[in-house]
N, C-alpha and C positions, 0 to 999 in steps of 0.2 A: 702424713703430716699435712698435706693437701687438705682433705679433706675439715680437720683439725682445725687449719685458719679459715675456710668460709664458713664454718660452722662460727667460730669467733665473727667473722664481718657480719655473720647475719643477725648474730644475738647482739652486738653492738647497735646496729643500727633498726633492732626493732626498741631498744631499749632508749638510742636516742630519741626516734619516733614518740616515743612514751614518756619521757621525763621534759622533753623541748614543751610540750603546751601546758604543762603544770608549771614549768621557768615563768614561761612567755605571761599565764593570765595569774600569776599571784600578785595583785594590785594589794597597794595598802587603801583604806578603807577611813584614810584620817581624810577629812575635805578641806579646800581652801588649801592649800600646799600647789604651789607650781607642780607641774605635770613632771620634771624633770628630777625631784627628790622625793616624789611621792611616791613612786613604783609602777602610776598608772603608765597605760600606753596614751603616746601623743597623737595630736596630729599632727604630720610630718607636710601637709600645705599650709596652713595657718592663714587664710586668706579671705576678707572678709566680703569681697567686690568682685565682679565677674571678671574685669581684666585683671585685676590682681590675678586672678585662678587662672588666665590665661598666660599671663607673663610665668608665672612659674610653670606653669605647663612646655611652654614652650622654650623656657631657660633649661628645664631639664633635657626637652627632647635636642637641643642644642649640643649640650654637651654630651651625649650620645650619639648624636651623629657625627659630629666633627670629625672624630675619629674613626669611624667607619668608613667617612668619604675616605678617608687618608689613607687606610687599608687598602678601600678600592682601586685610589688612583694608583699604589704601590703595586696591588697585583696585576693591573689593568698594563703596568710596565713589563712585568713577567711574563705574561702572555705575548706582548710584544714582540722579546727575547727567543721566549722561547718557540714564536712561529720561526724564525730561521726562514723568511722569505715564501715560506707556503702561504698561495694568497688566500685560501681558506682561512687558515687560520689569523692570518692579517686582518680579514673584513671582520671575523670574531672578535679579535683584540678592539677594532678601531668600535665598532659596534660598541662593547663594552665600557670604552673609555666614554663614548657620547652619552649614552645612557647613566655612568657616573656623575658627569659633569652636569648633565640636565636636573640630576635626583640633590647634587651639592647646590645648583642653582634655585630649585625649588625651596632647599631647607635655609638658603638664607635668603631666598626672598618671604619665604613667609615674617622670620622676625622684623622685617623692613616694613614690609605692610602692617604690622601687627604695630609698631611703632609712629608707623606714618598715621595710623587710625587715633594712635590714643594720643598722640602728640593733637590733632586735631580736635578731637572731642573736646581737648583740656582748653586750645583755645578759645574756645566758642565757650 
């Protein structure tokens, strides 16, 4: 029976492999249509100016880090915990946390700068 279902996961997923990029590229072929009902594929930046392409650059890497820092700082508690007074592991935890905090301080200083620049440029 074992053998039975990898034999199923394998045919399933050489079969996804196979039918996913005939999905993916059948565009329709009518022009002038918004990209949205035509069938083609988009561009998912859309952005016509170098800081536009940076702002969204950096609006996504945002919202992917935020969350990561929060993970950290939450494990970075765990280790905490879980040193139990071992200062080895203390200087680990606190290591960790600095290095968290230093990697959250880098990810919102950059949108600061990144703003401070284009706020500037605009006034000039």
């Amino acid at each position: 029976m074992q053998i039975i279902k990898q034999n199923f996961y394998k045919i399933l997923l050489v079969s996804f492999f196979i039918v996913l990029p005939i999905t993916s590229f059948a565009a329709d072929t009518i022009s002038g249509e918004p990209c949205e009902t035509s069938g083609k594929i988009c561009n998912p930046i859309d952005q016509d100016t170098l800081t536009g392409f940076i702002k969204h650059i950096l609006e996504g890497v945002l919202k992917i880090g935020i969350p990561i820092v929060a993970l950290a700082i939450i494990y970075c508690g765990f280790l905490f915990v879980a040193a139990r007074g071992n200062s080895e592991k203390l200087t680990k935890a606190k290591e960790a946390l600095m290095y968290t905090l230093i990697g959250a301080a880098i990810l919102l200083g950059s949108w600061a700068i990144a703003q401070l620049i284009t706020e500037t440029v605009r006034a000039l």
